[in-house]
C-alpha positions as CSV (number, residue, x, y, z in Angstrom):
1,X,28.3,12.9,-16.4
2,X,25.4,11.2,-17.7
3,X,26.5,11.2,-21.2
4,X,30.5,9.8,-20.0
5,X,28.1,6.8,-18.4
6,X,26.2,5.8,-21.4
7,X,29.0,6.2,-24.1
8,X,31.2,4.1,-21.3
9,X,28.3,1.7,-21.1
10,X,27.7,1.2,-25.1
11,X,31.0,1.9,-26.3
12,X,31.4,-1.4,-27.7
13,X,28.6,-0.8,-29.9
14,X,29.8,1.9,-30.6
15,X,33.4,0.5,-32.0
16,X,31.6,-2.4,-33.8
17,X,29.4,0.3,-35.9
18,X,32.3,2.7,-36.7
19,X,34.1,-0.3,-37.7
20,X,31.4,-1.7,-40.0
21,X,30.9,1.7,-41.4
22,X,33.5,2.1,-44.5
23,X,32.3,-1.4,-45.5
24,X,28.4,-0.2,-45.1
25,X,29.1,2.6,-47.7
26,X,31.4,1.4,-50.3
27,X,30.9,-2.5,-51.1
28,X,28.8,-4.5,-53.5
29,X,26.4,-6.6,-52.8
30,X,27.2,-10.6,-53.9
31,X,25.6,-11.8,-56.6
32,X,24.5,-16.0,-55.1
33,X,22.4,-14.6,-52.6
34,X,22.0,-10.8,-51.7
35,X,21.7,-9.6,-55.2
36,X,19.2,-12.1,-55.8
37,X,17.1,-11.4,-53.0
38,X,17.2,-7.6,-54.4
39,X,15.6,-8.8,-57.5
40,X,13.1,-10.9,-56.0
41,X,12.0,-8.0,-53.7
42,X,11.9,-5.6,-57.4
43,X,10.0,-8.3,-58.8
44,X,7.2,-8.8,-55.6
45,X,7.4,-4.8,-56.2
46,X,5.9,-5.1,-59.5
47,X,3.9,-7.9,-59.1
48,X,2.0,-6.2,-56.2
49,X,2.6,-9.4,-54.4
50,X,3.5,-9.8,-50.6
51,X,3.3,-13.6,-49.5
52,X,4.0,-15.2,-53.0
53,X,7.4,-14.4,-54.6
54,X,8.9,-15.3,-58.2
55,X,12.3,-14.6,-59.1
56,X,12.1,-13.9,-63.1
57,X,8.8,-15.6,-63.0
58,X,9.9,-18.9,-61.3
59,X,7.7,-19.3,-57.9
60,X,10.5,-18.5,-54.8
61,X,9.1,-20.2,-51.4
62,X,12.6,-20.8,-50.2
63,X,12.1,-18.3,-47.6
64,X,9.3,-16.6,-45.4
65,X,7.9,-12.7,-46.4
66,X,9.4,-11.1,-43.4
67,X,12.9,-10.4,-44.7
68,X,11.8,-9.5,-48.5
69,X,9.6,-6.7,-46.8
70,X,11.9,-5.4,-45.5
71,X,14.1,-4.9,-48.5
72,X,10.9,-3.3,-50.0
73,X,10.3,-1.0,-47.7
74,X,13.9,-0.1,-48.2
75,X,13.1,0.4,-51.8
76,X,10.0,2.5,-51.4
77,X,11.6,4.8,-49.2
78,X,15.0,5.6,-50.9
79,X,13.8,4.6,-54.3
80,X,17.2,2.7,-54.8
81,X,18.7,-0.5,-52.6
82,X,21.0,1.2,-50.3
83,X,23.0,-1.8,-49.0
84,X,24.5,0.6,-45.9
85,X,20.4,0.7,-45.3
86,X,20.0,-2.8,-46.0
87,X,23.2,-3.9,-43.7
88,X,21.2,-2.6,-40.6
89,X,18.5,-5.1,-40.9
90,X,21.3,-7.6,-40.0
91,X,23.6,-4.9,-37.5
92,X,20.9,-4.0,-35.1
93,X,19.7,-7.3,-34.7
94,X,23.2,-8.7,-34.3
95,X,23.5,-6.1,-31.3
96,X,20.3,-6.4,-29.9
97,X,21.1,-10.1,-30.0
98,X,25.0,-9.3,-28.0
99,X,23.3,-6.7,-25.7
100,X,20.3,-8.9,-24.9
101,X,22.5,-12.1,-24.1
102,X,24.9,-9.5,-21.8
103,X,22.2,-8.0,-19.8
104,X,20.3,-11.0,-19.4
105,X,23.9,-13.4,-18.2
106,X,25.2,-10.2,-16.3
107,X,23.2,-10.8,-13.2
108,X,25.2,-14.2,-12.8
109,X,28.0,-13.8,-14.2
110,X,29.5,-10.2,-13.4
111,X,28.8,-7.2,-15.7
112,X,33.2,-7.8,-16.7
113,X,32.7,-11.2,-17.5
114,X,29.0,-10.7,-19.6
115,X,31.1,-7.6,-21.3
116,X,33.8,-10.0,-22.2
117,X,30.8,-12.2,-23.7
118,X,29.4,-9.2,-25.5
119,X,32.9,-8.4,-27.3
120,X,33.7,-12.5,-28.1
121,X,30.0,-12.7,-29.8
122,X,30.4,-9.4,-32.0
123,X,34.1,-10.3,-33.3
124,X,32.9,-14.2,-33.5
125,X,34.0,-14.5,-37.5
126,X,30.9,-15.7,-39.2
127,X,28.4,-13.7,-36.6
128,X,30.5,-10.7,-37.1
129,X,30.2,-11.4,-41.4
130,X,26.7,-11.7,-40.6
131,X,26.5,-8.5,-39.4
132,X,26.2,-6.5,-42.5
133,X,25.6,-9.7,-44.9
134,X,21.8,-9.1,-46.7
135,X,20.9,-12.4,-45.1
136,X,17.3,-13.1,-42.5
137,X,19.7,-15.4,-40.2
138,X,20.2,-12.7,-38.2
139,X,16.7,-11.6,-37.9
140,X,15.9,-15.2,-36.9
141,X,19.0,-15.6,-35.2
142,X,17.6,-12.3,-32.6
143,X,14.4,-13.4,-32.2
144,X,15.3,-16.8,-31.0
145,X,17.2,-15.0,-28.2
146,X,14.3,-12.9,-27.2
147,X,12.4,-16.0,-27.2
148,X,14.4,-17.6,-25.5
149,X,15.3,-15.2,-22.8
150,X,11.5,-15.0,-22.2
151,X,10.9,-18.4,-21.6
152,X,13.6,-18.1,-18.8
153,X,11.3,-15.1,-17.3
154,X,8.4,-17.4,-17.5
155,X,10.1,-20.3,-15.5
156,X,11.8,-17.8,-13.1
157,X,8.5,-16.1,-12.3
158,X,9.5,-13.0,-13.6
159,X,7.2,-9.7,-14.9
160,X,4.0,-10.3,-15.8
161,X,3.4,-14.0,-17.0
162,X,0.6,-13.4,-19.3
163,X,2.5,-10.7,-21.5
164,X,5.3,-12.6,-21.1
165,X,3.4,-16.0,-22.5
166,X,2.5,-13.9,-25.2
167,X,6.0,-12.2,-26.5
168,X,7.1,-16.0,-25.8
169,X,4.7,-16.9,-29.0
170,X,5.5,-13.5,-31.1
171,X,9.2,-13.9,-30.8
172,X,8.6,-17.8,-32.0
173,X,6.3,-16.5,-34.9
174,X,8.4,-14.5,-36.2
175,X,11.5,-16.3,-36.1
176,X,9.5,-18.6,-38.0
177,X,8.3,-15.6,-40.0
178,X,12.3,-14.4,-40.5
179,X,13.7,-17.7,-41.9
180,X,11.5,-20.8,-41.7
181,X,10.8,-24.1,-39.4
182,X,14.1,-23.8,-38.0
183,X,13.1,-20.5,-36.1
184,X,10.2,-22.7,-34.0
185,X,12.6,-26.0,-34.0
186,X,15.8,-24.9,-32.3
187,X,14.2,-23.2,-29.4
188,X,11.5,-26.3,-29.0
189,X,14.7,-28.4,-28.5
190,X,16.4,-26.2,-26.1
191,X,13.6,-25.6,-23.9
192,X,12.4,-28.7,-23.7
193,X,15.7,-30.3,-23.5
194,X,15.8,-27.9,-20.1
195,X,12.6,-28.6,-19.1
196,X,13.8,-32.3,-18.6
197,X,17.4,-31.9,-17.4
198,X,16.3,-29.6,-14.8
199,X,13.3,-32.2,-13.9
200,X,10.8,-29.8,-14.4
201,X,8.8,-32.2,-17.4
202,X,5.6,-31.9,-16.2
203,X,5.5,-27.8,-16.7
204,X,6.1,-28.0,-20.6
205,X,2.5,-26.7,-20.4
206,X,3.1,-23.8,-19.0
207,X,5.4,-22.7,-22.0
208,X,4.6,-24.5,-24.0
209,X,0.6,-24.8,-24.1
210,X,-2.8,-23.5,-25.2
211,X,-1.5,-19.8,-25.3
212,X,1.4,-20.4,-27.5
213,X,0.4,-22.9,-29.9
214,X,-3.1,-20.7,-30.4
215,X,-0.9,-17.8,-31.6
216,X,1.4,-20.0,-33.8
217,X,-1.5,-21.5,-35.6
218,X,-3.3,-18.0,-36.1
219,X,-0.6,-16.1,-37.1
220,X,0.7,-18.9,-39.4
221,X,-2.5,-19.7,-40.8
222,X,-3.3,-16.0,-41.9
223,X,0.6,-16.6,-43.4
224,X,-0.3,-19.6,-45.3
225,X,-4.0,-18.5,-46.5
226,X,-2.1,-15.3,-48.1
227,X,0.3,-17.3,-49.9
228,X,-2.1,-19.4,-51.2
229,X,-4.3,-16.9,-52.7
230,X,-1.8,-14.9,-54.3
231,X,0.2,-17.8,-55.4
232,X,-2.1,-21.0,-55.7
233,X,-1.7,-24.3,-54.3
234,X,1.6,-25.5,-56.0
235,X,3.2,-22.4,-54.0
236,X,1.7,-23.5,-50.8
237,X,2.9,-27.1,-51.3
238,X,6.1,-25.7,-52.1
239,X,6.1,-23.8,-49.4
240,X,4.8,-26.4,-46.6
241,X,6.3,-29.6,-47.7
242,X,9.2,-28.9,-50.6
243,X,11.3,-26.4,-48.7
244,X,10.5,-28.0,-45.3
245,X,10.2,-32.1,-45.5
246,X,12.3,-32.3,-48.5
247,X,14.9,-30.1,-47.5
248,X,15.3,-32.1,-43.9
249,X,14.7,-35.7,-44.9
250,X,16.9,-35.5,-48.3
251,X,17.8,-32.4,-49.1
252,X,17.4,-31.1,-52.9
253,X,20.4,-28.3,-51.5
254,X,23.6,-28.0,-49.4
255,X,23.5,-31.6,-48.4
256,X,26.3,-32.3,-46.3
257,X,26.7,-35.5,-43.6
258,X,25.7,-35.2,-39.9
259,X,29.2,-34.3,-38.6
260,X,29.3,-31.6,-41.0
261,X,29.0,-29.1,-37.8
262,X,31.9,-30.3,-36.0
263,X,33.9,-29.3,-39.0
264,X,32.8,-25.8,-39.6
265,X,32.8,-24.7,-36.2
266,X,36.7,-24.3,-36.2
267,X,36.1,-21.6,-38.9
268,X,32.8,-20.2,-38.3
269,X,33.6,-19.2,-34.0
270,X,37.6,-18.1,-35.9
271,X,39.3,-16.4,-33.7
272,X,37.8,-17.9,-30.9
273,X,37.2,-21.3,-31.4
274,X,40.2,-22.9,-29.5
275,X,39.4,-20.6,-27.0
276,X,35.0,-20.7,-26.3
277,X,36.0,-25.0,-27.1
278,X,38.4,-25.2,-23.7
279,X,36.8,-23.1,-21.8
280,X,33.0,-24.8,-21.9
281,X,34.9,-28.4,-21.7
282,X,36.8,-27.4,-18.8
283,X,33.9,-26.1,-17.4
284,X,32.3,-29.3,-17.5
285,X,35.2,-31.5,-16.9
286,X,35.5,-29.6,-13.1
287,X,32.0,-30.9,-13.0
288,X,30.8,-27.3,-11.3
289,X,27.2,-27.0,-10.4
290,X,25.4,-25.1,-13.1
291,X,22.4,-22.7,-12.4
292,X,19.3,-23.1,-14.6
293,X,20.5,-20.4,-16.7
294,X,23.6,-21.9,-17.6
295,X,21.7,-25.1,-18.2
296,X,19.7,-23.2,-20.6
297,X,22.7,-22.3,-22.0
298,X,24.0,-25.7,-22.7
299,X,20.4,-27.4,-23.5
300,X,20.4,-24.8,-26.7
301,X,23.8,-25.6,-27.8
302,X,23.6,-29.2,-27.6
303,X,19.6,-29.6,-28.6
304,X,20.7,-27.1,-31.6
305,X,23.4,-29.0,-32.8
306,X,21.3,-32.2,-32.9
307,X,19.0,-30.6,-34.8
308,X,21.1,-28.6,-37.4
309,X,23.1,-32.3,-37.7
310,X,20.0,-34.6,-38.6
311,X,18.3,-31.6,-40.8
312,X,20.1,-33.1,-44.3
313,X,20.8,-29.7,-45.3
314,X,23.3,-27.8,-43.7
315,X,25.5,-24.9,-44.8
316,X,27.6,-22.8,-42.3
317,X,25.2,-20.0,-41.4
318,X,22.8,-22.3,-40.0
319,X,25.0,-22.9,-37.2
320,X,24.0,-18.4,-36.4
321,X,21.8,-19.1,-33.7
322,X,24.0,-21.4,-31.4
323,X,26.8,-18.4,-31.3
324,X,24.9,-16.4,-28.5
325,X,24.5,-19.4,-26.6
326,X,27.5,-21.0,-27.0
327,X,29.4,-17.9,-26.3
328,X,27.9,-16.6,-23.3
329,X,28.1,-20.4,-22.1
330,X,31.8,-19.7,-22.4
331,X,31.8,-16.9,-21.2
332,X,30.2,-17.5,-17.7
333,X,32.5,-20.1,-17.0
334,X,35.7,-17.8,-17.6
335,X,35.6,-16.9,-14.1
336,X,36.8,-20.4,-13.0
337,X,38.7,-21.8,-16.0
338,X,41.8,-23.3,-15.1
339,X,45.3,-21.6,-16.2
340,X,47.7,-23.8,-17.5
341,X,49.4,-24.6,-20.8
342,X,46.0,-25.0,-23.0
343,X,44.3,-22.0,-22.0
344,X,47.6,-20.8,-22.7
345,X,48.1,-22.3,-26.2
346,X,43.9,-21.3,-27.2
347,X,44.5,-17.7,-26.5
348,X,48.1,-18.1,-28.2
349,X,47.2,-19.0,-31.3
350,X,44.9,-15.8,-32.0
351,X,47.5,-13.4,-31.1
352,X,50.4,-14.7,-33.0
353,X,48.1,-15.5,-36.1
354,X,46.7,-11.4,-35.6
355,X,50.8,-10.4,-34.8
356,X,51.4,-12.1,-38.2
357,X,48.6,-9.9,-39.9
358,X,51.2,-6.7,-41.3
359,X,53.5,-8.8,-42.5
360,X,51.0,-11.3,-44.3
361,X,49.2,-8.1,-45.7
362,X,52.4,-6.7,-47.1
363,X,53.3,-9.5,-48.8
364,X,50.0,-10.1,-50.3
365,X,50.6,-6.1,-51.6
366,X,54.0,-7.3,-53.5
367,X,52.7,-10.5,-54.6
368,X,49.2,-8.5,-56.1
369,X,47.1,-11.0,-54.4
370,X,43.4,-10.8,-54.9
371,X,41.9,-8.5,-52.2
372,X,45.2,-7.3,-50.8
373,X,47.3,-5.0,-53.7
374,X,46.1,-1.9,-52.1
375,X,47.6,0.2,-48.9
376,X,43.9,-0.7,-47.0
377,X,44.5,-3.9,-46.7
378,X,48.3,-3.4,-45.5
379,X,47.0,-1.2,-42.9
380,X,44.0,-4.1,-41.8
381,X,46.7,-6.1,-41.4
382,X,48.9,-3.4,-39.3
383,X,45.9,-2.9,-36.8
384,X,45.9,-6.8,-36.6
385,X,49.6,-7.0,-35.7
386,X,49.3,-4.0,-33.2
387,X,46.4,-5.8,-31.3
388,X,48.1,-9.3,-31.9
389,X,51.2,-8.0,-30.3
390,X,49.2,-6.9,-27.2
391,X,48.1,-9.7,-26.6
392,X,51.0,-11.4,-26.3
393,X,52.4,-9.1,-24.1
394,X,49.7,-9.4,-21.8
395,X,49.9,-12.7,-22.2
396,X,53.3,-13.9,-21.1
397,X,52.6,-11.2,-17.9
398,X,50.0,-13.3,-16.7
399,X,47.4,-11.2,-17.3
400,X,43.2,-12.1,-17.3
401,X,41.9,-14.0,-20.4
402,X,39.4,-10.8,-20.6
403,X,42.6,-8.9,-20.7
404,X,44.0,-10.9,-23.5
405,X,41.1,-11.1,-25.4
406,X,40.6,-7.4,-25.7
407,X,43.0,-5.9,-27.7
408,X,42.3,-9.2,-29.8
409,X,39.0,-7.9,-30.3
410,X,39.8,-4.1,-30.6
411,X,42.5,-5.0,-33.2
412,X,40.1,-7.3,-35.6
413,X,37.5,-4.0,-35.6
414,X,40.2,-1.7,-36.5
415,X,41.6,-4.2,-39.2
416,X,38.1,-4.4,-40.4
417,X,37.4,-0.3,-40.3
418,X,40.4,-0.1,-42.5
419,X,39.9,-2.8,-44.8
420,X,36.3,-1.5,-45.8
421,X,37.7,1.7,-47.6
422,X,40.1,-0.6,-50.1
423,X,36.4,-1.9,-51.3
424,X,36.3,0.5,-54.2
425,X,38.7,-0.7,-56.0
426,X,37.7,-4.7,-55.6
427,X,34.0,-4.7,-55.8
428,X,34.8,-5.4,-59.7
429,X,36.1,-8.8,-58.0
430,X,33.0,-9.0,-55.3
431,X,30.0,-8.0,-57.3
432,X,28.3,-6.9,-60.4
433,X,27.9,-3.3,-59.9
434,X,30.8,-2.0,-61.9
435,X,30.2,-4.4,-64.3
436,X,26.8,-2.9,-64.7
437,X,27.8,0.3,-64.8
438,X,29.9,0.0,-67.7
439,X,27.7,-2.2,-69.4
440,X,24.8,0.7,-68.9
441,X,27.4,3.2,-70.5
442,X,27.9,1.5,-73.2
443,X,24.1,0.5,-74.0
444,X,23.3,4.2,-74.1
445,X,25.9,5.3,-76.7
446,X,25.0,2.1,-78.4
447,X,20.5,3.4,-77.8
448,X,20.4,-0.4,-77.1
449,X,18.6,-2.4,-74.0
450,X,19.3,-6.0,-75.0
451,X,22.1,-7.5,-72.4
452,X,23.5,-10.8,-73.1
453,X,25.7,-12.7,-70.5
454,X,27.5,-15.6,-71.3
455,X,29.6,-18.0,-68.5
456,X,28.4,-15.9,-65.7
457,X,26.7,-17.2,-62.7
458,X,23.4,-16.0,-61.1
459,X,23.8,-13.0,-64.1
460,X,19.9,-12.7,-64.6
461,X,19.4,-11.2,-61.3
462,X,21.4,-8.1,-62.9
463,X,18.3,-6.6,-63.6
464,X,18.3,-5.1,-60.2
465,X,21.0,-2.4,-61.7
466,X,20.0,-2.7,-65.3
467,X,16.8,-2.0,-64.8
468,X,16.0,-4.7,-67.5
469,X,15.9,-8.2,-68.1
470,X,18.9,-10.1,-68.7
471,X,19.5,-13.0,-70.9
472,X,22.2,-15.3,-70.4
473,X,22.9,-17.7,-73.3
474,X,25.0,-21.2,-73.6
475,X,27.6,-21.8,-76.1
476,X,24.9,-22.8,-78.8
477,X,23.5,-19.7,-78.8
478,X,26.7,-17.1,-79.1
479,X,25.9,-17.1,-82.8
480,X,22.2,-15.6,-82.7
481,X,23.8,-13.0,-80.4
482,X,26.1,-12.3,-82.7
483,X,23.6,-11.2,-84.9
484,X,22.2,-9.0,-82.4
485,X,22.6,-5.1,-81.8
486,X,22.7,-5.5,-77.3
487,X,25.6,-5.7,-75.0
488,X,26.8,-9.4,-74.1
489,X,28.8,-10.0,-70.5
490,X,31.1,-12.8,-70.5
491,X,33.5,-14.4,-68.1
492,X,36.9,-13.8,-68.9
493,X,38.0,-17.3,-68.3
494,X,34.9,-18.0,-70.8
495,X,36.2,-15.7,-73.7
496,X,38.5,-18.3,-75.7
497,X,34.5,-20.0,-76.5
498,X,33.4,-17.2,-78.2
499,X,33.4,-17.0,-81.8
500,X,35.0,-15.7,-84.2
501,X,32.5,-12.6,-84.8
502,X,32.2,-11.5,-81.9
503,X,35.7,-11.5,-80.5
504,X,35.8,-9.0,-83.7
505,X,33.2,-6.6,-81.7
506,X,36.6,-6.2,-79.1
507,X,36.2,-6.5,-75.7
508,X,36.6,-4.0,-72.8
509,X,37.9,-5.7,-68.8
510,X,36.4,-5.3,-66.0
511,X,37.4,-6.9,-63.2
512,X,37.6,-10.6,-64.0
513,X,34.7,-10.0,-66.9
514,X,34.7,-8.9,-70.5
515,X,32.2,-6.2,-72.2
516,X,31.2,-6.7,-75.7
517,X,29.4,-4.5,-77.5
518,X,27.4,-5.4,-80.7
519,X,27.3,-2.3,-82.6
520,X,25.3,-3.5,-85.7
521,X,23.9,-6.8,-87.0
522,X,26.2,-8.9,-88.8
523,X,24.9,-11.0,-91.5
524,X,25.8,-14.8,-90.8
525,X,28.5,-16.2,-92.7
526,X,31.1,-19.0,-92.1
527,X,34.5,-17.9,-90.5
């Protein structure tokens, strides 16, 4: 009976791993930002370096040590990056995120209601991508829930304050520690933004005093003496002012303007945007008392937003740790949202665009469209249309917006579970690992380790499969490669640039690039 209970109780879990696990196994990793974090995790390897990264030897203090330890240990233990191992540094945080918002909010809202709030958060599109992207938002993203659900103990009197005061500054450090000075800024802005709306000013002491400020400036001072020793000043400058100052006065990267936000969070809370948008407005439109804990709520999602809009940098992910917030705002004010036509319309949109998913999916098959000419994807988009189809039913019976919402949910899982095992056969359009592969092949008959790559983004971070450095060349230098025994990568779009010598050397597909292989050298002459 026991067992029944607890499966019951975490079956959502449950769903969201089994779901995640074809994609776990069988994709690539992406070669902008996860396979370049690989590489700079090999290279800290054989440096022997832990606070002061390089990636191929230029200094990386882009982001805290936290996350590339992580990816270490990973590589120590299996002696290979396993990304299914990898993914769960961003899975188990991204439930322990769901499950810690859902217990905290259930004693308010109803345990349906907080469930409900679970299932929206873990199907919310970007937090769900998140999930099993090689990314530290989600570490940081976890962390500034514990944090923050600590500091709600603290001013509800709850456990034992002193341990609690001092979680309250871990959880800060190391969301600090997971991504950088957003990690300590979004949760300063919420609480104190509480701490005023609720009148309660005068205590920012409490939570924000000698205790927490003294563990900050320890922990992050043994942080920043370690970086400097192992990487020199010009690191720690980098480090303190380049990728924090610079970044949020006039950003070097991703700038965007302030309203950038509003845009992307139609996409990023897809397919419940319409849905989590009405629902908090017509919350506040009825003008119904809030408790502290909804106010809590609402101080993070606003304060957040403020200060993700003035930071000059700003790229969709950023928005990660507003989602719990935001959602669980949402969903503690289903229990009084009003029925009519626009609840109607937010929930209908979702379930005819999921209804819509087979026949989208087949017609993607036909038409060979990238991602879709494989039976995987046309049974995604069956589970969508079964789930979508649901919905709609229950629906135009009159049913709850937690019984709407659910097949919704179950159906986007299942779509997902199926659409992880057609990753085999486009991971040549995802990644660089097939690539690789072939290109190792080929080296060996050829007893060559010189790899070229010409037109091909991010391509010197290949050594994580090669196991070698990689040189990518310009246009200028095709001609010294030709005169080179190695391997050279190109991009097929690329090809018509190369010359005349080595388009001699014929060239094997894969995916969208080319393999050429350089057998011998070729004296220079004019073509």
């Amino acid at each position: 009976m026991g067992l029944k209970y607890n499966v019951m109780k975490y079956r959502l879990y449950i769903l969201v791993l089994l779901a995640f696990v074809p994609l776990m196994l069988l994709r690539d990793v992406t070669p902008n930002n996860e396979l370049r974090y690989l590489s700079i995790a090999d290279e800290a390897i054989r440096n022997g370096t832990l606070f002061a990264f390089t990636n191929h030897g230029v200094p990386y203090a882009d982001k805290p040590p936290l996350y590339f330890w992580l990816l270490m240990a990973g590589k120590a233990l299996f002696g290979r990056h396993c990304v299914w191992f990898l993914s769960l540094f961003s899975l188990v945080p991204a439930f322990v995120t769901a499950f810690t918002m859902g217990r905290w909010t259930a004693g308010e809202s109803g345990e349906r209601l907080a469930r409900t709030g679970e299932l929206l958060l873990l199907t919310c599109g970007l937090f769900a991508g998140m999930a099993v992207f090689l990314r530290m938002d989600m570490l940081m993203c976890m962390f500034i829930t514990l944090s923050v659900r600590t500091f709600y103990d603290l001013v509800d009197g709850r456990g034992n304050v002193r341990l609690k005061r001092v979680l309250f500054s871990l959880y800060l450090f190391l969301a600090l520690f997971s991504k950088g000075p957003l990690g300590l800024l979004l949760p300063l802005a919420g609480t104190v933004t509480f701490l005023c709306v609720t009148r309660r000013g005068r205590t920012l002491g409490r939570y924000w005093g000698f205790t927490t400020w003294a563990v900050l400036a320890v922990l992050s001072a043994a942080w920043f003496l370690a970086a400097y020793l192992e990487g020199g000043s010009s690191y720690l400058h980098n480090l303190l002012f380049h990728q924090t100052v610079d970044r949020a006065v006039d950003s070097f990267h991703h700038k965007e303007p302030f309203y950038y936000y509003l845009l992307a969070y139609w996409y990023s809370f897809a397919p419940w945007s319409l849905l989590l948008a009405y629902v908090i407005v017509d919350g506040l439109h009825r003008k119904a008392a809030l408790s502290d804990m909804q106010k809590l709520l609402l101080s993070m999602v606003c304060a957040s937003l403020v200060v993700l809009s003035a930071v000059s940098s700003k790229i969709q992910v950023y928005l990660l740790p507003v989602f719990p917030f935001a959602v669980f705002l949402a969903s503690f004010m289903l229990g009084g949202v009003r029925r009519g036509r626009l609840l109607t319309l937010a929930l209908a949109v979702p379930a005819v665009a999921f209804a819509l998913g087979l026949p989208f999916a087949a017609w993607g098959a036909v038409h060979g469209m990238p991602y879709m000419d494989n039976v995987w994807a046309v049974l995604a988009g069956a589970a969508l249309s079964v789930g979508g189809v649901f919905a709609v039913f229950r629906l135009r019976a009159g049913r709850t917006v937690t019984d709407v919402v659910r097949p919704l949910g179950v159906g986007m899982l299942a779509g997902v579970f199926f659409m992880g095992f057609s990753f085999p056969s486009i991971n040549r359009l995802l990644g660089f690992g097939e690539l690789c592969g072939e290109v190792r092949r080929a080296a060996v008959r050829q007893h060559t380790e010189r790899y070229f790559t010409f037109g091909i983004g991010r391509s010197e971070n290949m050594d994580v499969y090669l196991g070698m450095s990689v040189t990518p060349v310009g246009e200028a230098g095709l001609d010294s490669v030709a005169c080179a025994r190695g391997v050279l990568m190109v991009d097929t779009t690329a090809a018509g640039k190369l010359p005349p010598r080595l388009r001699r050397c014929g060239m094997r597909t894969v995916g969208r690039y080319g393999v050429v292989v350089i057998k011998r050298r070729t004296a220079v002459r004019n073509d």
